[in-house]
VMD Tcl script that builds the backbone (N, CA, C; Angstrom):
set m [mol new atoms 534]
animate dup $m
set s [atomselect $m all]
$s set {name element resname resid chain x y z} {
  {N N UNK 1 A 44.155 51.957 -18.844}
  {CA C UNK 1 A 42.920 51.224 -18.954}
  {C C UNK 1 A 41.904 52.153 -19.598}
  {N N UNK 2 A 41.218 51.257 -20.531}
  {CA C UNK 2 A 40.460 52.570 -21.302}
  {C C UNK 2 A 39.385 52.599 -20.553}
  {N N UNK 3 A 37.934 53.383 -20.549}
  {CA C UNK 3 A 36.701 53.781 -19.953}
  {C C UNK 3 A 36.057 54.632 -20.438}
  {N N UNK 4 A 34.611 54.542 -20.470}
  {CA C UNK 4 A 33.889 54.846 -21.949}
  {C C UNK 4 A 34.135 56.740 -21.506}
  {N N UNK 5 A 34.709 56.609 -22.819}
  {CA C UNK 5 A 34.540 58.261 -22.876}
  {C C UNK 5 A 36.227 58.608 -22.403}
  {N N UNK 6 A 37.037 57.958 -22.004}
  {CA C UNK 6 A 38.456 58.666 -21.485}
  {C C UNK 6 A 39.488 57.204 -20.954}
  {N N UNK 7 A 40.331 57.600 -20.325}
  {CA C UNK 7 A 41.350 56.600 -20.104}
  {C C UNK 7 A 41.706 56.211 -18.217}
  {N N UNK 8 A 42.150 55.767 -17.720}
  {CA C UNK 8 A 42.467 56.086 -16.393}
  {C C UNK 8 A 44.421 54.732 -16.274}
  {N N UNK 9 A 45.064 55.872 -15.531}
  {CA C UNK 9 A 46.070 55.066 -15.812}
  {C C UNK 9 A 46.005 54.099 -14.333}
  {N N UNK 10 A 46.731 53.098 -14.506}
  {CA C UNK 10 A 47.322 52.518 -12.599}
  {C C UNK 10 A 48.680 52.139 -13.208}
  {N N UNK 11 A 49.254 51.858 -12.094}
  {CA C UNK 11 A 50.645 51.591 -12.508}
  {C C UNK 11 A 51.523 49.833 -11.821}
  {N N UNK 12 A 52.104 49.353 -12.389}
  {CA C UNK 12 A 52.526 48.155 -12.128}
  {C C UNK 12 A 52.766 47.725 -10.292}
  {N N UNK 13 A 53.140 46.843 -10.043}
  {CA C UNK 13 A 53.564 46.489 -8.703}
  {C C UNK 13 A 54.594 47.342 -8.515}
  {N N UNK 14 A 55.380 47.584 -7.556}
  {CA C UNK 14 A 56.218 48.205 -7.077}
  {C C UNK 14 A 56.264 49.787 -7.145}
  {N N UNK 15 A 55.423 50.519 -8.270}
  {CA C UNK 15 A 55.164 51.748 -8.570}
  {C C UNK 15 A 54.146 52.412 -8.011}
  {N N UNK 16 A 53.641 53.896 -7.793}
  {CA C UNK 16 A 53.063 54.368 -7.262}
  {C C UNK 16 A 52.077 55.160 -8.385}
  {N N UNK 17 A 51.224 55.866 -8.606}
  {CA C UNK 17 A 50.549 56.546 -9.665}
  {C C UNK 17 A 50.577 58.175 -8.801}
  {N N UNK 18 A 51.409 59.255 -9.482}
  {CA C UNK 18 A 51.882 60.611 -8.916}
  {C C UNK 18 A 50.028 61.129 -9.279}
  {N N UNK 19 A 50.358 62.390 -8.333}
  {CA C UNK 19 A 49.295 63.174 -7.976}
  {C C UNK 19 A 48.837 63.666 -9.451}
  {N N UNK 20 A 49.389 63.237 -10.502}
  {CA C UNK 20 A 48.926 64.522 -11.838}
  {C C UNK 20 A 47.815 63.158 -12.561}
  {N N UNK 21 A 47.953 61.809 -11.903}
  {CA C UNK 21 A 47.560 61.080 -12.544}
  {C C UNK 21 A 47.687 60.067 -13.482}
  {N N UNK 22 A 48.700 60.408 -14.217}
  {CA C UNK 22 A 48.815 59.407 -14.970}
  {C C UNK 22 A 50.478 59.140 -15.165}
  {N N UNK 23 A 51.441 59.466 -14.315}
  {CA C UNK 23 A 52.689 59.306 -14.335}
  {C C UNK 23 A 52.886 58.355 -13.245}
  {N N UNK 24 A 53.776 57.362 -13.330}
  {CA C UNK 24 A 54.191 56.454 -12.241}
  {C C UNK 24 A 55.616 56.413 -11.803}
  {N N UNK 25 A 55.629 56.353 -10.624}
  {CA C UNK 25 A 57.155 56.536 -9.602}
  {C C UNK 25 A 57.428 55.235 -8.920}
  {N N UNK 26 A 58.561 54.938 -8.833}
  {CA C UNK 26 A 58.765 53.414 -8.207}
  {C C UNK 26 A 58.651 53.938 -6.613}
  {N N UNK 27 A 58.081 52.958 -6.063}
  {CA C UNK 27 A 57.872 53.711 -4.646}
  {C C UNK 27 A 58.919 53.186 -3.487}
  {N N UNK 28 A 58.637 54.189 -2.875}
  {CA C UNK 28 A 60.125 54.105 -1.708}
  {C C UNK 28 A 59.054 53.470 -0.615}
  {N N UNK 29 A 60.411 52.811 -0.093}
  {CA C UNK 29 A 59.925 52.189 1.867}
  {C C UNK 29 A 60.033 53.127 2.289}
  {N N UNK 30 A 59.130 52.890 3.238}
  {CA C UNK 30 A 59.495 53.929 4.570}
  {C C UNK 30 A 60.487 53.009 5.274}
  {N N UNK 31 A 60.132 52.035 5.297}
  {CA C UNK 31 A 61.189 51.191 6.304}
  {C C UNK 31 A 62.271 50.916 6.018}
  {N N UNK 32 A 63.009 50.914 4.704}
  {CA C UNK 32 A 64.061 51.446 4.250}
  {C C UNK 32 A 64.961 52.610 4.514}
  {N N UNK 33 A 64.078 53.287 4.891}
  {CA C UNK 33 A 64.343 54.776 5.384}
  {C C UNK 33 A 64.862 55.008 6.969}
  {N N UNK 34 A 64.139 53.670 7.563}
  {CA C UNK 34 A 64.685 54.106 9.046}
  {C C UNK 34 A 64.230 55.305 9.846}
  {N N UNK 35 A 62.852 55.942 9.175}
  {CA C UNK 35 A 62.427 56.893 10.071}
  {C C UNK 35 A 61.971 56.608 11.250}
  {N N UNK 36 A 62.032 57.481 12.563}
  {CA C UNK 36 A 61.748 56.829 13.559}
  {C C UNK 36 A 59.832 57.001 14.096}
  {N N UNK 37 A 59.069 57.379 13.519}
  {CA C UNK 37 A 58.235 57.682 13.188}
  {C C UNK 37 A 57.196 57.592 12.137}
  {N N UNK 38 A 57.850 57.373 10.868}
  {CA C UNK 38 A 56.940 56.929 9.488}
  {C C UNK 38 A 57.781 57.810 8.927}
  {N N UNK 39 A 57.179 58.163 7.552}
  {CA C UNK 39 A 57.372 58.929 6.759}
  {C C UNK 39 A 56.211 59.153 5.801}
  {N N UNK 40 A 56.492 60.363 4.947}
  {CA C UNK 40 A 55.356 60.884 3.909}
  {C C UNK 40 A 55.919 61.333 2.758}
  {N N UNK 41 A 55.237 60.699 1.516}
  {CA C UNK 41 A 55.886 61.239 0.256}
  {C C UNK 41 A 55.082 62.407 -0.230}
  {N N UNK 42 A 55.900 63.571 -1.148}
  {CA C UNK 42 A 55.270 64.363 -1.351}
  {C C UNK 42 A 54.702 64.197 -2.714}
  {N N UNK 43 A 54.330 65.203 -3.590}
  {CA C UNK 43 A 53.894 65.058 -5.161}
  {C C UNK 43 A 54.925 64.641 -5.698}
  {N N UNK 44 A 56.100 65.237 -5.990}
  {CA C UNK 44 A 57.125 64.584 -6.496}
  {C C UNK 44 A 57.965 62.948 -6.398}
  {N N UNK 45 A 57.219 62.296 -5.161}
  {CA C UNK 45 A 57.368 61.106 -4.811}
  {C C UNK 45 A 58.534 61.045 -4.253}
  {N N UNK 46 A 59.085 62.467 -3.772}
  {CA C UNK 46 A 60.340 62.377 -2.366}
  {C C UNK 46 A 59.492 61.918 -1.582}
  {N N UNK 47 A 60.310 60.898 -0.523}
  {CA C UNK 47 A 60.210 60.785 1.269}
  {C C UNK 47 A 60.546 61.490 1.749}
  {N N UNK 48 A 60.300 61.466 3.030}
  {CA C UNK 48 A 60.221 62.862 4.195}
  {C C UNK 48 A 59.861 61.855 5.264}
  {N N UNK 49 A 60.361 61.490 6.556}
  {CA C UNK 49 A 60.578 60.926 7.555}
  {C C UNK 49 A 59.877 62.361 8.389}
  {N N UNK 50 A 58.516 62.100 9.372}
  {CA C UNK 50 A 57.658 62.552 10.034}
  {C C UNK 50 A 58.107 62.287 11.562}
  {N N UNK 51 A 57.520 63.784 12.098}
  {CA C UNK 51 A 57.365 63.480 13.999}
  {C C UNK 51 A 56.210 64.299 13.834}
  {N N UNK 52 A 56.133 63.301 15.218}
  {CA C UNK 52 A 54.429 63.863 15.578}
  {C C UNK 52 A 54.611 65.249 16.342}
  {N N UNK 53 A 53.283 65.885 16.912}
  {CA C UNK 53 A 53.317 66.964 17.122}
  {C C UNK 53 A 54.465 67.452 18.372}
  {N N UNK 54 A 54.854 68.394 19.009}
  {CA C UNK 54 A 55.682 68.663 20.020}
  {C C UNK 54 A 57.149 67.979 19.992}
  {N N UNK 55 A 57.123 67.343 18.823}
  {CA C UNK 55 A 58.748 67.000 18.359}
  {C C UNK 55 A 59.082 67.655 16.898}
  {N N UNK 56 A 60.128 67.244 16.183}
  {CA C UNK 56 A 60.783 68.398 15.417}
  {C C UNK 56 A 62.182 67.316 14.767}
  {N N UNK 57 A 62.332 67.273 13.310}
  {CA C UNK 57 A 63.015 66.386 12.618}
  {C C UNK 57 A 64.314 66.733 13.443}
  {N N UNK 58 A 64.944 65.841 13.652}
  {CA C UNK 58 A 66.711 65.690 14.272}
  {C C UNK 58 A 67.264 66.049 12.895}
  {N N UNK 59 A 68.714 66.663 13.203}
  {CA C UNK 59 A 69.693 66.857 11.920}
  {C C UNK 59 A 69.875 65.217 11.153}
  {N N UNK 60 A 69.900 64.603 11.863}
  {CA C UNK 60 A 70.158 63.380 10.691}
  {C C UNK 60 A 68.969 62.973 9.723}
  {N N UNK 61 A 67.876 63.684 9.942}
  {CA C UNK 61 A 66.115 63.696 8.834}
  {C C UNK 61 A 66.024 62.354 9.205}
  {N N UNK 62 A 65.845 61.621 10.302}
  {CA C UNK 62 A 65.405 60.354 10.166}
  {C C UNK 62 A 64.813 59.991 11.745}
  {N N UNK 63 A 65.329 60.803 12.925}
  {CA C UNK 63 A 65.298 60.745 14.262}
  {C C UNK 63 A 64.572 61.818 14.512}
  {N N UNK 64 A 63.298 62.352 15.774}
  {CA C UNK 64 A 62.911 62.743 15.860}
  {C C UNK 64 A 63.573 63.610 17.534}
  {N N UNK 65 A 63.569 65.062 17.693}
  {CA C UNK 65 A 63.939 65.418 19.089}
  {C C UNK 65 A 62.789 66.226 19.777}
  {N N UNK 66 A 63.104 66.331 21.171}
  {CA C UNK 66 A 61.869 67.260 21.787}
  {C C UNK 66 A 62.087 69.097 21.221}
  {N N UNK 67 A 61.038 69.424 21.491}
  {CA C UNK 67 A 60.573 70.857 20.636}
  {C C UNK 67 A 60.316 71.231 22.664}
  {N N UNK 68 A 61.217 72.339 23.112}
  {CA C UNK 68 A 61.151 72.803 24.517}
  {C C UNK 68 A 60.202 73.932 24.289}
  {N N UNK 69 A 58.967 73.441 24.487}
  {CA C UNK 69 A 57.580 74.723 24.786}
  {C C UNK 69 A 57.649 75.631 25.618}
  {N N UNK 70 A 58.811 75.318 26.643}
  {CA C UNK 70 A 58.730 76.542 27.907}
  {C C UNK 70 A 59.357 77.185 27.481}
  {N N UNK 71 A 60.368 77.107 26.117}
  {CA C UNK 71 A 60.818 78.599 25.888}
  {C C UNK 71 A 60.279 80.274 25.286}
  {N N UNK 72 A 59.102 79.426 24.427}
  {CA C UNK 72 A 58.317 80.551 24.189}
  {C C UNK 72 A 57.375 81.757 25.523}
  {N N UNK 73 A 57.488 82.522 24.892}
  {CA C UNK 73 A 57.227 83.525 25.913}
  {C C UNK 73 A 56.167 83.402 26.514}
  {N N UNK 74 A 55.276 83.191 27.584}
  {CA C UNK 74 A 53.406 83.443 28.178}
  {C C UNK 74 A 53.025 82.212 28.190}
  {N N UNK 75 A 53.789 80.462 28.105}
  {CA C UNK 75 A 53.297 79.603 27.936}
  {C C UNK 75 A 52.203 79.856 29.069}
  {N N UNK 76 A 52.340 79.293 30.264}
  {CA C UNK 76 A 51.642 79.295 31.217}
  {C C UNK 76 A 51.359 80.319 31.639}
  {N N UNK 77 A 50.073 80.495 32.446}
  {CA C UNK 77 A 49.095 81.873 33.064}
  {C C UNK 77 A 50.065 81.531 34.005}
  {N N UNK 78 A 49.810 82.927 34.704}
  {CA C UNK 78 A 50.678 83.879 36.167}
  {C C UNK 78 A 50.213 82.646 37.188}
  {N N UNK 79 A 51.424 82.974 37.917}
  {CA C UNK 79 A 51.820 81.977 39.309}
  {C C UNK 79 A 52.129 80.549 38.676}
  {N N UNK 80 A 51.840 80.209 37.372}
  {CA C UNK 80 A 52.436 78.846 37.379}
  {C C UNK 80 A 53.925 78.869 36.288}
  {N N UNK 81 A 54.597 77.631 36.604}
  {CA C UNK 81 A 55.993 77.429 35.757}
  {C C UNK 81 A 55.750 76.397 35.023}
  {N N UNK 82 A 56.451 77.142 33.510}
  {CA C UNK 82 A 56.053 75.974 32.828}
  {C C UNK 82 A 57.399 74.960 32.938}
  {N N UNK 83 A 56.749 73.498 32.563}
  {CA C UNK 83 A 57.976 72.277 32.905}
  {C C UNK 83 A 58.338 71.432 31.384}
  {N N UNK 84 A 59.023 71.319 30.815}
  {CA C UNK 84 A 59.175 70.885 29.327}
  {C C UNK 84 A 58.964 68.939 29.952}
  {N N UNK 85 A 58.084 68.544 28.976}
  {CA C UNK 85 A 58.161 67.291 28.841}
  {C C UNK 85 A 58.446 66.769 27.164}
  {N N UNK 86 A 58.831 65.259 27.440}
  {CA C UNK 86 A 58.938 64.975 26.124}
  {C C UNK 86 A 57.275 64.827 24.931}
  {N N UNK 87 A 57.670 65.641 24.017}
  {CA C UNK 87 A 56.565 66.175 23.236}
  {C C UNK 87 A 55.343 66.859 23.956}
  {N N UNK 88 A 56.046 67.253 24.771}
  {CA C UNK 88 A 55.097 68.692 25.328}
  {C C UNK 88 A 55.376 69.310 26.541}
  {N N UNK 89 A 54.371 70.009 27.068}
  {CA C UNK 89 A 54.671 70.583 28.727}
  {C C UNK 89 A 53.726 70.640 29.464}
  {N N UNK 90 A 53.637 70.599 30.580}
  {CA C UNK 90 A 52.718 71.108 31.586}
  {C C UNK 90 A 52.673 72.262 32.879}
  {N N UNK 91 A 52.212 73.030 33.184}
  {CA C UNK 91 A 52.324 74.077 33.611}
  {C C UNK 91 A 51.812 73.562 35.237}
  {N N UNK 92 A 52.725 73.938 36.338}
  {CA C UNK 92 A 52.735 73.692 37.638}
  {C C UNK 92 A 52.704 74.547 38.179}
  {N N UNK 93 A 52.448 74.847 39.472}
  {CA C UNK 93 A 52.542 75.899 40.647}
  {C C UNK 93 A 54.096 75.459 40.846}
  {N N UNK 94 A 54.304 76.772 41.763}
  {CA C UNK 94 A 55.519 76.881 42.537}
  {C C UNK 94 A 55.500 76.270 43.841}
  {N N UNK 95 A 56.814 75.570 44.596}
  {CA C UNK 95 A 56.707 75.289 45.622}
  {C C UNK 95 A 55.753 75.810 46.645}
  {N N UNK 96 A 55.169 75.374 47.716}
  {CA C UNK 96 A 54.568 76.234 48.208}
  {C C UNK 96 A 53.013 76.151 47.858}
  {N N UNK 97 A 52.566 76.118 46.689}
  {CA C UNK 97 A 51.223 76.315 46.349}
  {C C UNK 97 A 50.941 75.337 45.320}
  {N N UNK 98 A 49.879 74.998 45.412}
  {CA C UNK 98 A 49.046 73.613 44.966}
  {C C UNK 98 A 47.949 74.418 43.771}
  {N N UNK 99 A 47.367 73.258 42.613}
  {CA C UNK 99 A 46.427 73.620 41.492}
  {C C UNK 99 A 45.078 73.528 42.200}
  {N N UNK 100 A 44.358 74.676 42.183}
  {CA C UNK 100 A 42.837 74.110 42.678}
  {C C UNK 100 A 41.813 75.112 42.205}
  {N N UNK 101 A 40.763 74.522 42.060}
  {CA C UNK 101 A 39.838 75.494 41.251}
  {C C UNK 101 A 38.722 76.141 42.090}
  {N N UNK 102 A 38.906 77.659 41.744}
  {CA C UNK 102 A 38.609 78.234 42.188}
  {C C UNK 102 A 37.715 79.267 41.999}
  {N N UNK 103 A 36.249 79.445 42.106}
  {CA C UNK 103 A 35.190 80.038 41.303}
  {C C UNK 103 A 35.741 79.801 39.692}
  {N N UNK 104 A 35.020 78.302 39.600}
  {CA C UNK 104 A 35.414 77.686 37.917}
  {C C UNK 104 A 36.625 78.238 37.118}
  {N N UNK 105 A 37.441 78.462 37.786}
  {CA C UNK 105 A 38.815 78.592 37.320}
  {C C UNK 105 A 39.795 77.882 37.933}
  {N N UNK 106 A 40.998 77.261 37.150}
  {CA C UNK 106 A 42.070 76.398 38.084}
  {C C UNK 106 A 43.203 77.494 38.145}
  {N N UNK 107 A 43.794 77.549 39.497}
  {CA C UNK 107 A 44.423 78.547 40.057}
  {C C UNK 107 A 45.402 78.029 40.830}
  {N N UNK 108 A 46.294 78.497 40.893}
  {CA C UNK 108 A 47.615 78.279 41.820}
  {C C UNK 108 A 46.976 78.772 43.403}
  {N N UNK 109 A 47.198 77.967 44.380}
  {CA C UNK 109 A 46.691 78.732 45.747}
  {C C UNK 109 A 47.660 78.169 46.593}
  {N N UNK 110 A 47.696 78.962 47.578}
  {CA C UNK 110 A 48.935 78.784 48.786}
  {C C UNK 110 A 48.634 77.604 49.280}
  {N N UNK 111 A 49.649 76.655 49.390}
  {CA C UNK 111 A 49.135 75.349 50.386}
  {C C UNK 111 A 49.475 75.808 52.037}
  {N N UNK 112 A 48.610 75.336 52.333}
  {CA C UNK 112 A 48.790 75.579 54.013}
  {C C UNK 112 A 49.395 74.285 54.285}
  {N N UNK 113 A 50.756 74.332 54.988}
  {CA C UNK 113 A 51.834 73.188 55.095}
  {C C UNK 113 A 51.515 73.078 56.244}
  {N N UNK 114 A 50.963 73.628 57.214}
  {CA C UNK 114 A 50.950 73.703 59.048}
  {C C UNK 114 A 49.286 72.456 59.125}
  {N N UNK 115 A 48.582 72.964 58.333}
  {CA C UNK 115 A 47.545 71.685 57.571}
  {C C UNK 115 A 47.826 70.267 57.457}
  {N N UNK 116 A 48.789 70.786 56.099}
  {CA C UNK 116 A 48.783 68.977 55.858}
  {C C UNK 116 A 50.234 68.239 56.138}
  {N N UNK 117 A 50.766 68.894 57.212}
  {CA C UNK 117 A 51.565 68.138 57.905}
  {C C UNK 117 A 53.222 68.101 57.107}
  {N N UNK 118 A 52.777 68.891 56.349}
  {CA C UNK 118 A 54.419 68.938 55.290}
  {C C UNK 118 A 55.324 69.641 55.494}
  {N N UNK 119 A 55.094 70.450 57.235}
  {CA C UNK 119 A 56.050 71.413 57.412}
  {C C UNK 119 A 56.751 70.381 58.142}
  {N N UNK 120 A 58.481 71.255 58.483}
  {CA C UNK 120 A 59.819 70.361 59.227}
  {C C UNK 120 A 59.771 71.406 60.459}
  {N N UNK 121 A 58.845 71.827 61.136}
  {CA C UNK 121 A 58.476 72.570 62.318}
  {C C UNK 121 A 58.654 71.231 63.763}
  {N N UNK 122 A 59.479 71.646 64.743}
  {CA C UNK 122 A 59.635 70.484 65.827}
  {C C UNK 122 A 58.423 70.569 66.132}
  {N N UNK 123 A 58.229 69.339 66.917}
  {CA C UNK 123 A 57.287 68.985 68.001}
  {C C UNK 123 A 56.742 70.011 69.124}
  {N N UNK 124 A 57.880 70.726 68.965}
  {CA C UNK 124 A 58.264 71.926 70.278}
  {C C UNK 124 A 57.638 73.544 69.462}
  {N N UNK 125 A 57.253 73.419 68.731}
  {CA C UNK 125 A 57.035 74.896 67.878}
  {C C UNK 125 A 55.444 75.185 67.662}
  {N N UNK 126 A 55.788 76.481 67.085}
  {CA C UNK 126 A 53.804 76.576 66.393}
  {C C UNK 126 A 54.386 76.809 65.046}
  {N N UNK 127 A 53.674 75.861 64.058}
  {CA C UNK 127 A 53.606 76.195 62.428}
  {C C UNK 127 A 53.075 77.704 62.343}
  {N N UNK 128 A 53.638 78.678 61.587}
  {CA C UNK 128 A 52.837 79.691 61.115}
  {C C UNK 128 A 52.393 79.525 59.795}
  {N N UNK 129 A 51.641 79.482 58.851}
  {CA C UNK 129 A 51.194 79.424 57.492}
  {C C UNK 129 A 51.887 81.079 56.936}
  {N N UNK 130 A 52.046 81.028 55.639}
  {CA C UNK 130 A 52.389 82.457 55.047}
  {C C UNK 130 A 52.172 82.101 53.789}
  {N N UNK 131 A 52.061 83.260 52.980}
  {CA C UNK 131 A 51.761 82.776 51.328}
  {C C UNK 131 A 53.012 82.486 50.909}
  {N N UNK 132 A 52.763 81.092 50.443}
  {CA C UNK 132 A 53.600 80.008 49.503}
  {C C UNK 132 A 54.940 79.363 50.470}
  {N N UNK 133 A 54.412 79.839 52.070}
  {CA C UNK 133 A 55.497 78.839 52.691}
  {C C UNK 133 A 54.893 78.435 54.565}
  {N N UNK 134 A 55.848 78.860 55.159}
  {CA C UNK 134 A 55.605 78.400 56.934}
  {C C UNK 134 A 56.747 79.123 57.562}
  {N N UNK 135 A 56.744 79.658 58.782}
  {CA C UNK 135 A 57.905 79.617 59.446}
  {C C UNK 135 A 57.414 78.818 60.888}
  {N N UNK 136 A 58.259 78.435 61.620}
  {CA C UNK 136 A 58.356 77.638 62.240}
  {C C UNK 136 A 58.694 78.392 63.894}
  {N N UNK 137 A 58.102 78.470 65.258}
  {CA C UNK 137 A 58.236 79.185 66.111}
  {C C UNK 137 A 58.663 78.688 67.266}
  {N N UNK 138 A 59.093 78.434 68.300}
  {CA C UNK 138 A 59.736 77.669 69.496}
  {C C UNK 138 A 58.243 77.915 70.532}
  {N N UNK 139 A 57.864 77.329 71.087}
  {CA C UNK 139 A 56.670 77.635 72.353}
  {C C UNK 139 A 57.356 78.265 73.010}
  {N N UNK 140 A 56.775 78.968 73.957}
  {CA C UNK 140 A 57.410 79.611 75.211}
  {C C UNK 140 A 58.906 79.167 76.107}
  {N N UNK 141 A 58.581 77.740 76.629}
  {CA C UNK 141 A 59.440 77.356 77.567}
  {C C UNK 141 A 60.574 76.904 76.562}
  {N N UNK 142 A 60.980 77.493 75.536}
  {CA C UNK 142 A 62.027 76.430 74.109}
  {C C UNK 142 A 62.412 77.657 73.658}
  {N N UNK 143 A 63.389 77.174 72.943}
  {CA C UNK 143 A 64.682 77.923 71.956}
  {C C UNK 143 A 65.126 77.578 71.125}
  {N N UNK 144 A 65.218 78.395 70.090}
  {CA C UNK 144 A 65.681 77.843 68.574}
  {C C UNK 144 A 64.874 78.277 67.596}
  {N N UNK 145 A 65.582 77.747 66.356}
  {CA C UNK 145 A 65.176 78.208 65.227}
  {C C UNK 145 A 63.389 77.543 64.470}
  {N N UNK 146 A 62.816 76.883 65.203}
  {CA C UNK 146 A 61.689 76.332 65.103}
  {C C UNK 146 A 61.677 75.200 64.570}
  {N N UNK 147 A 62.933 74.804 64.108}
  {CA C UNK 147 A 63.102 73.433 63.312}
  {C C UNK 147 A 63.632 72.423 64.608}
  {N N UNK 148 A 64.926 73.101 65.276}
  {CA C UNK 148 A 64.810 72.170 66.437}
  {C C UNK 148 A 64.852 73.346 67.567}
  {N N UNK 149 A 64.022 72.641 68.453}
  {CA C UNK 149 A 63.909 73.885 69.540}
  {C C UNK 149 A 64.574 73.087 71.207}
  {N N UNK 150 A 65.412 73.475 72.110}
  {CA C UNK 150 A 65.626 72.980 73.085}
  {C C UNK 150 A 64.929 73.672 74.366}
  {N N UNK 151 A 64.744 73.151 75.271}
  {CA C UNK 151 A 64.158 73.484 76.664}
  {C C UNK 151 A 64.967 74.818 77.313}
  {N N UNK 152 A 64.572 75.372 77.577}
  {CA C UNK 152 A 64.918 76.457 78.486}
  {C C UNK 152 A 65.140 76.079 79.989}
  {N N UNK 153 A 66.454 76.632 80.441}
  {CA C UNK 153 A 66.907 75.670 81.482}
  {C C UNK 153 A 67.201 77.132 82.357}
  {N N UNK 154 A 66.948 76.732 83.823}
  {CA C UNK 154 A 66.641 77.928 84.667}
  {C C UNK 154 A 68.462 78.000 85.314}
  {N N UNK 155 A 68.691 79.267 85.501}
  {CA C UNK 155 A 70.474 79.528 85.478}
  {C C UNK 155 A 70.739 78.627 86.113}
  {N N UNK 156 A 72.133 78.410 86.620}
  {CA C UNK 156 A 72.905 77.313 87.311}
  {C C UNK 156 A 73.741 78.017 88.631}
  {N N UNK 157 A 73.526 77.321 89.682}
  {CA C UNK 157 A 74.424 78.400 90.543}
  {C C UNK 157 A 75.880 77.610 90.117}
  {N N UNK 158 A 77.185 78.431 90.591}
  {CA C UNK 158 A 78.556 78.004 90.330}
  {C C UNK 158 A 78.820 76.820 90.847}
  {N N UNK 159 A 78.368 76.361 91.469}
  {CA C UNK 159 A 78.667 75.490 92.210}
  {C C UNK 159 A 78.239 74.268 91.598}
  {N N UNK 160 A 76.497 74.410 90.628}
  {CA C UNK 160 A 76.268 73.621 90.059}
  {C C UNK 160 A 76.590 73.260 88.660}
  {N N UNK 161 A 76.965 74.438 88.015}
  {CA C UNK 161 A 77.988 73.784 86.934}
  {C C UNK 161 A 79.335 73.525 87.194}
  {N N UNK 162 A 80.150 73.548 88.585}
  {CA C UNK 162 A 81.378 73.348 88.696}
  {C C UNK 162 A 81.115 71.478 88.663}
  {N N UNK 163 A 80.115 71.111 89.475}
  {CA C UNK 163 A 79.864 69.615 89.475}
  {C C UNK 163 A 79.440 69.074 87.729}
  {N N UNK 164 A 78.909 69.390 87.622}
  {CA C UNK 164 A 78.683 68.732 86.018}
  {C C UNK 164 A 79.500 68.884 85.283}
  {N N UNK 165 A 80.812 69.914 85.692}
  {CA C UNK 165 A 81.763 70.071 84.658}
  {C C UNK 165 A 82.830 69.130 85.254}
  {N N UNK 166 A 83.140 68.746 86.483}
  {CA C UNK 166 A 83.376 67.375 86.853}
  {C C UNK 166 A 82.543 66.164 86.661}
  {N N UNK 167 A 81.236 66.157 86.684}
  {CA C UNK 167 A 80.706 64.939 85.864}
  {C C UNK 167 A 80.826 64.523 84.348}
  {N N UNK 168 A 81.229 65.599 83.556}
  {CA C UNK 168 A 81.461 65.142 82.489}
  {C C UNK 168 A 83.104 64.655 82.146}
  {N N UNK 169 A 84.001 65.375 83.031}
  {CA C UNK 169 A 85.161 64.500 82.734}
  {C C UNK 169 A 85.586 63.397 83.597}
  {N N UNK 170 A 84.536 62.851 84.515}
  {CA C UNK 170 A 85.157 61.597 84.956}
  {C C UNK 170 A 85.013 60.785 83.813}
  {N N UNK 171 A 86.308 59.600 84.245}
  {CA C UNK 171 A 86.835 59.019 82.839}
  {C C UNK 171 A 85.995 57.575 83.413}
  {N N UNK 172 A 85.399 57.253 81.673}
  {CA C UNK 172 A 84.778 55.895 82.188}
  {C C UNK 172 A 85.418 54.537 81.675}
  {N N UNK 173 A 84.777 53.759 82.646}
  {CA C UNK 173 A 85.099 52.579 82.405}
  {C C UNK 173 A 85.174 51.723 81.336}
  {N N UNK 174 A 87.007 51.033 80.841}
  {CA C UNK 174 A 86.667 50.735 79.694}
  {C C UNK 174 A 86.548 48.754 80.209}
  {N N UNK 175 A 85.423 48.385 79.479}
  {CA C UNK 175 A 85.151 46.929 79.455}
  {C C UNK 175 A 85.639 46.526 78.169}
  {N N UNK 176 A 86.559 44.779 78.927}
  {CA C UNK 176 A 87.147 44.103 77.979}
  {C C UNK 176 A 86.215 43.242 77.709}
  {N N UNK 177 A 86.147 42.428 76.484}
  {CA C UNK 177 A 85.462 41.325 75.968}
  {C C UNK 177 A 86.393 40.167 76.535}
  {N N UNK 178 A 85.571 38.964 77.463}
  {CA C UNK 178 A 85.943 38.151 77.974}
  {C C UNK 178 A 86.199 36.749 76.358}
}
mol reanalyze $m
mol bondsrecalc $m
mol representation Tube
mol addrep $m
C-alpha cells in the first residue's frame, strides 16, 4: 500500500507480516499444534508451544511438566521444608511446629501439643511440652508408657491370686439359641 512519502506492506488472509516488515509467512495454528498451553511464534514465524511459569516444555514440545523447586539449594529459610507443588512450592514447618509471626517476621515456632489437645497422652498422664514435640507421663498411682497408663495395684497375698487364678479358669456357661 503506497503512503505519501514510502510504502507499508500487509499481507493477505491467512498470512502473517514477519518482524522485518514487509515479508509475509502463512501463519500457523496454535490449535493445530496441540499445545497444552498456547504457543508463540518467533521472527522467523516458527511455533513454539509455551508453559507458564514453574513448569518446563515436556519432551514431546507440546505438554507441559512440573519444574521441582525444592531441589535447588536454600529454597526455604531455616526450620522450614520446602514441599514441591504443581507449578510451584511452599515452604512449611516441621512436624511439631506451626508458622507464626513473630516480632514482624513469620517463623517456625514449637506448637505446644499439651495446649491444643493434639497430644495421644492418656487420660491418666501429664502432657510435657518439649521443642517440636510432648512426652507423655503416668500420674503417680499409674504405669506405663504415658500413652496408656494402668492403675497400680497393691501386692496380692498367695492366697489371693491362688483364687483369681481359679476364677479365671472356671469354665463358663455355654447358652444354646432356643
Amino acid at each position: 500500500m503506497n503512503t505519501p512519502g514510502s510504502y507499508r506492506c500487509y499481507c493477505e488472509s491467512g498470512y502473517s507480516l514477519s518482524a522485518d516488515g514487509y515479508t509475509c509467512t502463512k501463519e500457523r495454528d496454535c490449535f493445530s499444534m496441540r499445545c497444552q498451553f498456547g504457543c508463540q511464534f518467533d521472527r522467523a514465524g516458527a511455533a513454539h508451544c509455551l508453559c507458564p511459569p514453574g513448569l518446563r516444555l515436556a519432551a514431546d514440545s507440546r505438554t507441559c511438566e512440573d519444574v521441582d523447586e525444592c531441589r535447588e539449594a536454600n529454597v526455604c529459610p531455616s526450620r522450614r521444608t520446602c514441599k514441591n507443588t504443581f507449578g510451584s512450592f511452599v515452604c512449611v514447618c516441621p512436624n511439631g511446629f506451626v508458622m507464626a509471626t513473630v516480632k514482624n517476621s513469620v517463623e517456625c515456632r514449637d506448637e505446644n501439643e499439651c495446649l491444643t489437645g493434639s497430644h495421644t497422652c492418656s487420660r491418666n498422664a501429664w502432657c510435657v511440652n518439649t521443642d517440636g514435640s510432648y512426652t507423655c507421663r503416668c500420674l503417680g498411682n499409674f504405669f506405663g508408657d504415658g500413652h496408656t497408663c494402668r492403675p497400680r495395684r497393691a501386692p496380692q497375698s498367695s492366697s489371693g491370686l491362688y483364687f483369681n487364678y481359679k476364677l479365671s479358669k472356671r469354665i463358663k456357661p455355654i447358652y444354646s439359641s432356643l
